[in-house]
N, C-alpha and C positions, 0 to 999 in steps of 0.2 A: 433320676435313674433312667439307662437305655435303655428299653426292652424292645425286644421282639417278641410278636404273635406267633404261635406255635400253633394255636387250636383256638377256636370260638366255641360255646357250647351253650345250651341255653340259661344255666345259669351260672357260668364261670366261664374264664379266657383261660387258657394256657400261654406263661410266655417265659421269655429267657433272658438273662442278663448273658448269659457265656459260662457263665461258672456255677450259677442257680437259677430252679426252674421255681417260678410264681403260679398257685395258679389262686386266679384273682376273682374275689366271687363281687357278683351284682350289684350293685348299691343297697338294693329292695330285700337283700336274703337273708332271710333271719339266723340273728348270731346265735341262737343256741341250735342251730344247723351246723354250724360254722366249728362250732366246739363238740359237738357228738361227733362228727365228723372225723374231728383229732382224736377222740380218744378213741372211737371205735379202728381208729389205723393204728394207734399203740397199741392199743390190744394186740389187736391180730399178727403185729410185728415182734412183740410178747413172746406172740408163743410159736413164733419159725417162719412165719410167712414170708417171702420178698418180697417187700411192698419197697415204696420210695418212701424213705423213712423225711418226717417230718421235724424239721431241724428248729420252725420257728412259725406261730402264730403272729400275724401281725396286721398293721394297715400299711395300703397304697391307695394314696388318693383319697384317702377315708374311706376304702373300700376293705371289705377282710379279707387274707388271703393266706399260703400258707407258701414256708419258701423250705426248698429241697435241695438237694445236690441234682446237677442235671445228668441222666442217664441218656449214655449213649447209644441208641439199639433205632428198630425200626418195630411198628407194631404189626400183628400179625393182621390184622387188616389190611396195612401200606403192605406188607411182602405177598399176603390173599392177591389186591391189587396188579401186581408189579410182575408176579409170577402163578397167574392162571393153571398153567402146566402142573404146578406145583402142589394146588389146592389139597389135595388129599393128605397131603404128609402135613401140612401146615393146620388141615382139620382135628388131626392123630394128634399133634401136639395142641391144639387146643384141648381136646379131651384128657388127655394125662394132665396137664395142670387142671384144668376142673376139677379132676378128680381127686388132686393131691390137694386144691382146697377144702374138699369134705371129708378128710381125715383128721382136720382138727377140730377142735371146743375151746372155745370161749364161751363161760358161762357167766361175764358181766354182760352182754352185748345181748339188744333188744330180742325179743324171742317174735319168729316169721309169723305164727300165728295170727298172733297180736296185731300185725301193723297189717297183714294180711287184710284183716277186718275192719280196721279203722279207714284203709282205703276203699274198700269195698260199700261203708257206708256212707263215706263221703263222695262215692261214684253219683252220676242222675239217673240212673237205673231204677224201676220202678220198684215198691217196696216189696211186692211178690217174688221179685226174680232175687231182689236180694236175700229175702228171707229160704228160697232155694240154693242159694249159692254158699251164704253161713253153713247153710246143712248140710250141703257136701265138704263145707270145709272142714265144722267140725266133726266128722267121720271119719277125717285121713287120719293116719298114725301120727303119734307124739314123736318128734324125731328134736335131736339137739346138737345136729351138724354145724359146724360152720357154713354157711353161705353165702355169696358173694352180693346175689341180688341185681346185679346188672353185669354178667358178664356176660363181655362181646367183646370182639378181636382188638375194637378199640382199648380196649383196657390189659391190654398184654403185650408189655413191651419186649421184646427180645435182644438179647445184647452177645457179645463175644463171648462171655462165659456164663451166660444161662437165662432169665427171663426176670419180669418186676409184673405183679398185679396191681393194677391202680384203680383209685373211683373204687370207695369201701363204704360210704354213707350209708347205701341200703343196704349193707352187711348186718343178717342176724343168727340163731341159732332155730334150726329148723331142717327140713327136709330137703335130699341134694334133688330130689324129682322134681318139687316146687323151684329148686333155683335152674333146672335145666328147662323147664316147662317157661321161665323167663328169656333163658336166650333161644331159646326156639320162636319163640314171639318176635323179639328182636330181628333174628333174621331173617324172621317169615316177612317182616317189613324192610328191612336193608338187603339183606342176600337171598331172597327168593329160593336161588337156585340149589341153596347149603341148605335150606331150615331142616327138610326130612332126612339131609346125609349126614349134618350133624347130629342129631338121635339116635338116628341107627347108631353111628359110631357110640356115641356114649350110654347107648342100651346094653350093644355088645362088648363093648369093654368092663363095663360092671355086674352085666348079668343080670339087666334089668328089665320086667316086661315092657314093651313101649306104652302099654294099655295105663301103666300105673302114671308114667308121666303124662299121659294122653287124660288122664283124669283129671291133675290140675291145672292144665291151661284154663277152660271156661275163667276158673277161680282166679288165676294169675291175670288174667285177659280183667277181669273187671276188676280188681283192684288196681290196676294199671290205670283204668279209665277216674278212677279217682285224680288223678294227677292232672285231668283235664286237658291234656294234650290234643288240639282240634286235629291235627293232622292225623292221629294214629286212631279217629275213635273208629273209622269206617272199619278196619282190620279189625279192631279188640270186639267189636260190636258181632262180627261175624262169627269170631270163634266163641262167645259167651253164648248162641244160639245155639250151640250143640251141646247142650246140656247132658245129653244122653251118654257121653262119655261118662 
């Protein structure tokens, strides 16, 4: 089989034959990753989502991977990129889709709490700070949104007649403030110069205090650091010091 590389990632490649997109996970990545993965994108494609619908579970290479129809679009990242000038409108439409993923429920699908805390205890975070951080967590509202859990411009493909949400693993049912307190992290590490203008945006487009999203970062920040990510820990470590939110 030819393939082309499309994307490298830390734990999958993206690639293309021409007519279907692979994307091909690690040798190391455990299969029942592999299969929550699958179902948590039928789910969410269930129940109306655009996602790139999952046509087949399979191996390449004796690697597992999953094979899609290829969508043709550009991500709002590559058009971020390509047209500067642009950013605002392209920020406006990040938020309306955000926001039209937290109008659904899926209520098979991991609840945010939960994994919340299992990364938080498996951060190296001393046992004090985590037992501060459980407590603010469990203080926030019971919420049972859809959530995306990693969205960023990368995972929003746009096309000629509308758009696909991709990369659904950390998809749970939870709070859309805890999943926007996620990309705001995110950017605060890749786009610097968006993190506070996309909040605003999707403060005021829902009528949200900033103060409330502003309270799960810490929490979001160090469950993040569960994941052990060397490069990201100097950032998550800064903002898990303001506890005071």
């Amino acid at each position: 089989m030819n393939l082309e590389l499309i994307n490298k990632r830390r734990n999958n490649e993206i690639c293309s034959d021409g007519v279907n997109t692979f994307k091909i996970f690690n040798k190391d990545y455990d299969k029942r990753l592999v299969f929550l993965e699958s179902f948590i994108t039928a789910e969410v494609e269930a129940d109306g989502v655009n996602v790139p619908s999952i046509e087949e579970v399979t191996k390449i290479d004796g690697q597992w991977a999953f094979k899609s129809y290829v969508i043709k679009g550009k991500t709002l990242f590559d058009l971020i990129k390509e047209n500067p000038k642009d950013v605002d409108k392209y920020l406006d439409k990040m938020v309306e889709i955000h926001t039209s993923i937290h109008k659904h429920k899926c209520p098979k699908l991991p609840i945010q709490k939960e994994k919340l805390t299992d990364y938080i205890n498996a951060s190296e975070l001393d046992e004090g700070m985590k037992i501060d951080l459980l407590d603010m967590l469990n203080t926030c509202p019971k919420h049972r949104k859809l959530v995306h859990g990693n969205f960023t411009p990368h995972n929003v493909v746009i096309t000629d007649n509308g758009y696909y949400i991709t990369d659904w693993n950390h998809a749970t049912q939870g709070s859309a403030s805890a999943d926007v307190a996620r990309t705001y992290i995110w950017m605060l590490m890749n786009m610097p110069d968006y993190a506070d203008v996309y909040l605003k945006k999707f403060c005021d487009s829902t009528n949200t205090a900033s103060k409330y999203v502003r309270n799960w970062i810490p929490i979001v920040a160090a469950a993040r650091l569960g994941k052990r990510v060397s490069e990201e820990e100097g950032v998550l470590k800064s903002l898990i010091s303001v506890v005071e939110y």
